[in-house]
N, C-alpha and C positions, 0 to 999 in steps of 0.2 A: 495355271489354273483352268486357261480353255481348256486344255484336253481332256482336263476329267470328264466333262460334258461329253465330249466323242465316243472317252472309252467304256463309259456307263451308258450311253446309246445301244453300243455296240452289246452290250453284258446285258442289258433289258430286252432288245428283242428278240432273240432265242426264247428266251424263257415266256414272253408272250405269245409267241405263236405255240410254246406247249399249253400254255396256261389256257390261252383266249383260242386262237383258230383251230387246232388241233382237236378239242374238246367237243367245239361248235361243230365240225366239219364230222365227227364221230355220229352227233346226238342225231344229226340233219341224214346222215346213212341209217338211221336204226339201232345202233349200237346202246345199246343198255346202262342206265348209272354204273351197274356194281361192272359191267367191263370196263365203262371208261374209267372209275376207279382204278382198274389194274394200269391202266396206261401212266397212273401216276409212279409205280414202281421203277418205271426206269427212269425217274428222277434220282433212284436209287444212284445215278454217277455222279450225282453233286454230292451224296454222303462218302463217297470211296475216294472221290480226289484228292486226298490228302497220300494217297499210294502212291500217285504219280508226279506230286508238287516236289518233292524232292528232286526230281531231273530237271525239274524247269528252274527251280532255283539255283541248281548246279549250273544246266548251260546256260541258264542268263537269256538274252538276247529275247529278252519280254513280247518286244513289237514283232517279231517273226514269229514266234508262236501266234499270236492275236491272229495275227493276217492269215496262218497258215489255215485256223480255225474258224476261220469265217469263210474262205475257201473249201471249205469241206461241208460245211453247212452249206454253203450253197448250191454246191453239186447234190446234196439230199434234197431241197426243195425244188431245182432244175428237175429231180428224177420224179418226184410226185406230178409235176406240172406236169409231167408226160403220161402221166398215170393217176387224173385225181380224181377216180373214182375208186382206187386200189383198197383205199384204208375201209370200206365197206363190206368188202367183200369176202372176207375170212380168210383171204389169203395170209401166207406167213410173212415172206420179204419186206411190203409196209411196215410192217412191225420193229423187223433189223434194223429200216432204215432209218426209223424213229431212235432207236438202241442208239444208231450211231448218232444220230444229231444230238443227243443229252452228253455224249460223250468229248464229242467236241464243243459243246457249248459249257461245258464244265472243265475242261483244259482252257478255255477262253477266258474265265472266268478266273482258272488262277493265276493265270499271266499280268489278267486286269491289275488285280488286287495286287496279288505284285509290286508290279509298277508304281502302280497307283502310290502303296503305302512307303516306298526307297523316294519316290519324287517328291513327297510332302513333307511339309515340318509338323511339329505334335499343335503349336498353334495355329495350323491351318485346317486340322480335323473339321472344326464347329460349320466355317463355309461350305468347304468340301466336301461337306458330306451333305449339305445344304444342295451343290450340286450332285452332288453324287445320286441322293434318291430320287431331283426334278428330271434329271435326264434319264435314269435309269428306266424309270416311270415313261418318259417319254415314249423311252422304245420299247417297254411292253405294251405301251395303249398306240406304238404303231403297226400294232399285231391288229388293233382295233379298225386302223386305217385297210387293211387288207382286206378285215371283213365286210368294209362298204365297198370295197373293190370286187370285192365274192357276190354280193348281196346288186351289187346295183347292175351288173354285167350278165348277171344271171335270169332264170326266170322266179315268179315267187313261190314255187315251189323245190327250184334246187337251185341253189348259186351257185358261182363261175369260177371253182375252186383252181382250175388249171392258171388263171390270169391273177388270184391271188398270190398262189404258191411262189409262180413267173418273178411279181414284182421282187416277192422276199428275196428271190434268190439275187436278184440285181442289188438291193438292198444289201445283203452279206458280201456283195463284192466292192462294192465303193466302200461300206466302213474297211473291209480288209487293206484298202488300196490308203486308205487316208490316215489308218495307225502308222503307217512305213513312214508318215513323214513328221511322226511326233519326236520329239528329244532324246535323247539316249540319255536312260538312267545313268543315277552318278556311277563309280566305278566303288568297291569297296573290296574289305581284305581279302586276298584268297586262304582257302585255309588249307593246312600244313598237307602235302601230299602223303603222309602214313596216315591221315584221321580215318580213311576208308577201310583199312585193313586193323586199326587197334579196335574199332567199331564192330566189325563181325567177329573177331578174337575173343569179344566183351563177348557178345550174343553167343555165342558155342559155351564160354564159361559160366554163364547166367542164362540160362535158355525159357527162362520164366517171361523174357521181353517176349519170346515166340508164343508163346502160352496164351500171353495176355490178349496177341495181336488176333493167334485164332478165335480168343473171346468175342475179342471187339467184332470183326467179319463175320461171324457167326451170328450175331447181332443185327448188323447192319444189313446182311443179305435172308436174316429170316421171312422176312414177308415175301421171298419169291418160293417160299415151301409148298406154301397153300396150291397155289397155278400150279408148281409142276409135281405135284402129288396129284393132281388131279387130271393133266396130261398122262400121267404116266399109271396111272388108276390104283393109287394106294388107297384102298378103303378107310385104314385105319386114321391116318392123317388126314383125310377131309374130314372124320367125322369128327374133329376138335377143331378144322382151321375156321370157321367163324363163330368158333368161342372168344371174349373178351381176354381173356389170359394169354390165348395162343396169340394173337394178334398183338396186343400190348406189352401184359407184363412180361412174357418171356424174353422179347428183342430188347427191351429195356435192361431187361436184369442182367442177360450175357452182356451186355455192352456195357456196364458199370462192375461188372464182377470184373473184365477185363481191365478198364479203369482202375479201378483197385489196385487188379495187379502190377499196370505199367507204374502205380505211383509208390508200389513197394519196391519196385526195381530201380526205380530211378532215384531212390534215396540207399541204392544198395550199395554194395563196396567196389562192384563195375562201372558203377556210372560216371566216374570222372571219365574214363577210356572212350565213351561214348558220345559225351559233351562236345564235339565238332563234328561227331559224324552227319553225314549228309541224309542217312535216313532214320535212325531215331532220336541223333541230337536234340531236332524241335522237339519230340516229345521228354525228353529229359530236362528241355528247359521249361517247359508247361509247367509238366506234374511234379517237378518237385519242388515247385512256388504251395507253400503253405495253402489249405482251405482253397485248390484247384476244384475237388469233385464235385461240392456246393455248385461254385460257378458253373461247371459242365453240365449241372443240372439246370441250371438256369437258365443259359441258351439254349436246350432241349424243349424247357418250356415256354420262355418268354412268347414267342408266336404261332405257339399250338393252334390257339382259337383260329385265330387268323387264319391260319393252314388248314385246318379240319375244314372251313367254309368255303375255300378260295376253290380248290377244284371244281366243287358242285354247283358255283353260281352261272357258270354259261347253261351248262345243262337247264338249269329252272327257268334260264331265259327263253330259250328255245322248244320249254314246255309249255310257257307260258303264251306261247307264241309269237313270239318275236321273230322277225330275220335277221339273218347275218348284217345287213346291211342298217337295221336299226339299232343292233347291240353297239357295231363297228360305229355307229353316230354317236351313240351316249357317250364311245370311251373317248371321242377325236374332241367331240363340241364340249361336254361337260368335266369327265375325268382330265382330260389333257390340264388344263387351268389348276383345276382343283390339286393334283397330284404336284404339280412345278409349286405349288401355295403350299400345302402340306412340308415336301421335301424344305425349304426354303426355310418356312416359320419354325419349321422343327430344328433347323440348322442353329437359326438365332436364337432357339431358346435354350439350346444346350450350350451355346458360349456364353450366356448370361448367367442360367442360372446353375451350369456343369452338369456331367453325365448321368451321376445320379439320378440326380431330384426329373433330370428330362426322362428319364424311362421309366422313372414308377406314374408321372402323371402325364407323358404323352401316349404309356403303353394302356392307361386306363380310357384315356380317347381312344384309340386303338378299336378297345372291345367294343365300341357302342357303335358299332358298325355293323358287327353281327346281327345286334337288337332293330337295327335299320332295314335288313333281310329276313328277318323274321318274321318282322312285320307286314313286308312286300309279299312274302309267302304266303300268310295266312291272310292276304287282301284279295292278291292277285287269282283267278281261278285257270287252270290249264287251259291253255290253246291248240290250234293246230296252226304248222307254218303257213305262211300265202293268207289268213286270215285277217281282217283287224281287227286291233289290239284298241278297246275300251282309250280315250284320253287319260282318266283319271289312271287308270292300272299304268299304261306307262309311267305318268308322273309318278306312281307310286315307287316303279322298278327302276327310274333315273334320281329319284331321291336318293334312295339305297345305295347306287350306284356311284353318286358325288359323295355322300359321305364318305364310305371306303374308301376311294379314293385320297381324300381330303387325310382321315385320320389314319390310312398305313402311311401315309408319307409323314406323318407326326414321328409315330411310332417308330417306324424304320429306320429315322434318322439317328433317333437318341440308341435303337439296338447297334447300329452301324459303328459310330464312336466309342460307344463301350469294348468294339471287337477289336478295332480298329487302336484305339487306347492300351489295352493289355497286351501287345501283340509288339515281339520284341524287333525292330529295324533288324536285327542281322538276320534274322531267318522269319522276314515277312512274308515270305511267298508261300513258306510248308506251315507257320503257325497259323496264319490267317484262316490257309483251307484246312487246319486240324477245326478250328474253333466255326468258320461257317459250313463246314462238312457235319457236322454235329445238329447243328439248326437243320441240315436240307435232312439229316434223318428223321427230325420230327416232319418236316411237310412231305416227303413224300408218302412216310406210313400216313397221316393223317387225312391224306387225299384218298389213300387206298381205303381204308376203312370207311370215308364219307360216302363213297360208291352204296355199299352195303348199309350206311346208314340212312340215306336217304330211301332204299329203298323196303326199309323196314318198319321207318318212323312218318317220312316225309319231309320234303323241307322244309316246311315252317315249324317242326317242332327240332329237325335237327339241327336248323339254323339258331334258333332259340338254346339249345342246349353248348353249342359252342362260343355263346357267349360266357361260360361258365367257364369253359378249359383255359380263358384266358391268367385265369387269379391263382393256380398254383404257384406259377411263378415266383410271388411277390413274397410268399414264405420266405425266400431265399435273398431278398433285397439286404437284410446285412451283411452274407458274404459278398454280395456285389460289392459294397461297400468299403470292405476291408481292402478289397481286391487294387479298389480304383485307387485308394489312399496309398498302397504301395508301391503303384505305379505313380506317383506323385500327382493326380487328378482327381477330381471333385465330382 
């Protein structure tokens, strides 16, 4: 059970230095809400990891993967330390090398989960995941630690982004170094060496699975239309991409039309042939579990709100006037505590009182987080960096600051188990990243559009309104419901 701690370490701080320094280190160059919004798009690799979970669950060998992937992130943060003023400056390369770092930190990710779900028993989820969110947490709020490493080494008008970057990258090579010495998962079946070849046999005679898949991809990569219609100077298409439709209902709707279709396919008269293959089996095991799309909707929405907000809150810090090296305070001294409490208490409420009943009232804690930033927004008034920052307005923006904290670690816990619960041992590595590949489609669109929301609304009324995207969800709490009961949990 120690190394879930390590490997949830290691799976949190990627995603914090996209979350937290990356953001910070954008706003602090000049870069604009609705561009760092785009920066959320290549989050877009934690929705498509499910393409490539299949080779990893093929060749197995989890820890080598981990390691390898934390070795590649580190050579990306080693190349900014050498260049950290790059990501300011309009050049392109920064950008790639951002590309690549989501890329590897979402292959990391499915090795993690992996791992993680073949070394557990189903009654060690409620702990586990207990750890699972307090460390995870850990190493996104040690993105925080960086930034008082940027902020304190700096002057107060630019911090010391080259000795931030430095440490990360030292950082991504010791967890590399110290998953090599975790346990070798257990060993299990292999499966029969024709499944690969009666599997594309199935697919040429049912070609509706390809159909579905362009639906799905067409879906999941719509919000990169808008950028490069606009690189590329199509009139027509900018003149709808910040309409509501284009941005929302259309990537939603291909992506469930495709649903649709993988779930008529996989109850079709091919789909026995494909039930071991290595790359649509998982999805034939998914969608043709009874009242699947319900649930698919569910995870799309369960942490909308939470997502729509989560990108935008560095930026309001660093409007508000903050430094890096005060933001990187609030997450080490206040969020650290609070986030380990959250993950923890959420852990023990969903062994108590089961999956269920833990997501509809710890994901209602959840939303009142937003309401905590809404608040801070419409308190706090803009700053400029190297300025001080009012007593009360910080307290105001570190209030905000430990709730969030305190209730995504509620929340996360009980979405965690829920994913982690429905999610079958033999092909835990592609089911897992089908089902939290689906969740990272709603945060990254939701971060992309926050860009453009903030800067049309504000934050205090867009922070306010994202406390509202939290409750579609809960429409769908009885197929949650059906779901867990056939998985034999509560």
């Amino acid at each position: 059970m120690a190394w879930v701690a390590l490997l949830y370490f290691s799976e949190g701080l990627p995603l914090g230095l996209f979350y937290d320094l990356f953001p910070v280190n954008l706003r602090q160059a000049g870069v604009g809400p609705a561009e760092i919004g785009l920066l959320s798009l290549l989050g877009l690799a934690w929705t498509v990891k499910f393409l490539w979970a299949p080779l990893i669950d093929a060749w197995r060998q989890h820890r080598w993967w981990i390691a390898g992937a934390n070795l590649g992130m580190a050579l990306v943060l080693a190349t900014l330390a050498m260049h950290p003023q790059a990501l300011g400056q309009g050049a392109t390369w920064p950008w790639a090398l951002l590309a690549a770092f989501t890329m590897l930190s979402a292959t990391n990710d499915i090795a993690t989960d992996g791992y993680t779900i073949e070394l557990l028993s189903k009654d060690q989820y409620g702990v586990a995941n207990g750890l699972r969110i307090g460390f995870y947490r850990v190493g996104m709020l040690a993105a925080g630690g960086l930034l008082v490493v940027a902020g304190s080494m700096g002057t107060p008008g630019q911090a010391n982004w080259a000795a931030a970057y430095g440490l990360g990258a030292l950082l991504m090579l010791i967890n590399g170094g110290a998953i090599l010495m975790a346990p070798a998962q257990p060993p299990r079946a292999e499966r029969e060496a024709g499944a690969s070849a009666r599997e594309w046999a199935a697919v040429r005679q049912q070609p509706l699975w390809l159909l579905a898949l362009g639906f799905v991809m067409a879906g999941l990569l719509w919000p990169v239309l808008g950028p490069v219609a606009k690189a590329l100077g199509w009139a027509a298409v900018q003149a709808v991409s910040g309409t509501w439709w284009f941005k929302g209902a259309v990537p939603v709707g291909l992506m469930f039309a495709g649903a649709g279709l993988m779930v008529k396919a996989a109850r079709g008269p091919q789909a026995h042939a494909m039930a071991d293959g290595p790359i649509f089996g998982a999805w034939v095991e998914l969608l043709a579990r009874p009242g699947m799309l319900p649930v698919l909707l569910f995870i799309l929405l369960f942490k909308l709100g939470d997502a729509a907000m989560g990108f935008m809150v560095k930026p309001f810090w660093v409007d508000a006037g903050f430094t890096p090296a005060q933001i990187g305070l609030v997450s080490v001294n206040v969020g650290l505590g609070l986030s380990i409490a959250g993950g923890l208490v959420g852990g023990w409420y969903v062994d108590r009182v089961g999956i269920f009943k833990g997501l509809w009232v710890l994901g209602l804690a959840q939303a009142l987080s937003n309401l905590g930033y809404a608040l801070a927004a419409w308190y706090v008034p803009h700053g400029h960096a190297g300025t001080d920052v009012a007593m009360s307005y910080q307290a105001a923006v570190y209030a905000a600051s430990g709730l969030e904290s305190f209730t995504s670690g509620l929340g996360t816990g009980a979405f965690m188990a829920f994913l982690m619960g429905i999610t079958s041992k033999e092909r835990a590595t592609t089911e897992y990243a089908i089902l939290s590949s689906i969740f990272a489609f709603s945060r990254a669109v939701a971060g992309w559009a926050g860009g453009l929301g903030v800067e049309q609304m504000g934050y205090a009324v867009f922070f306010f309104l994202t406390f509202w995207l939290s409750f579609p969800a809960y429409l769908l709490l009885p197929a949650v419901r059906r779901m867990l009961s056939k998985a034999g949990l509560r």
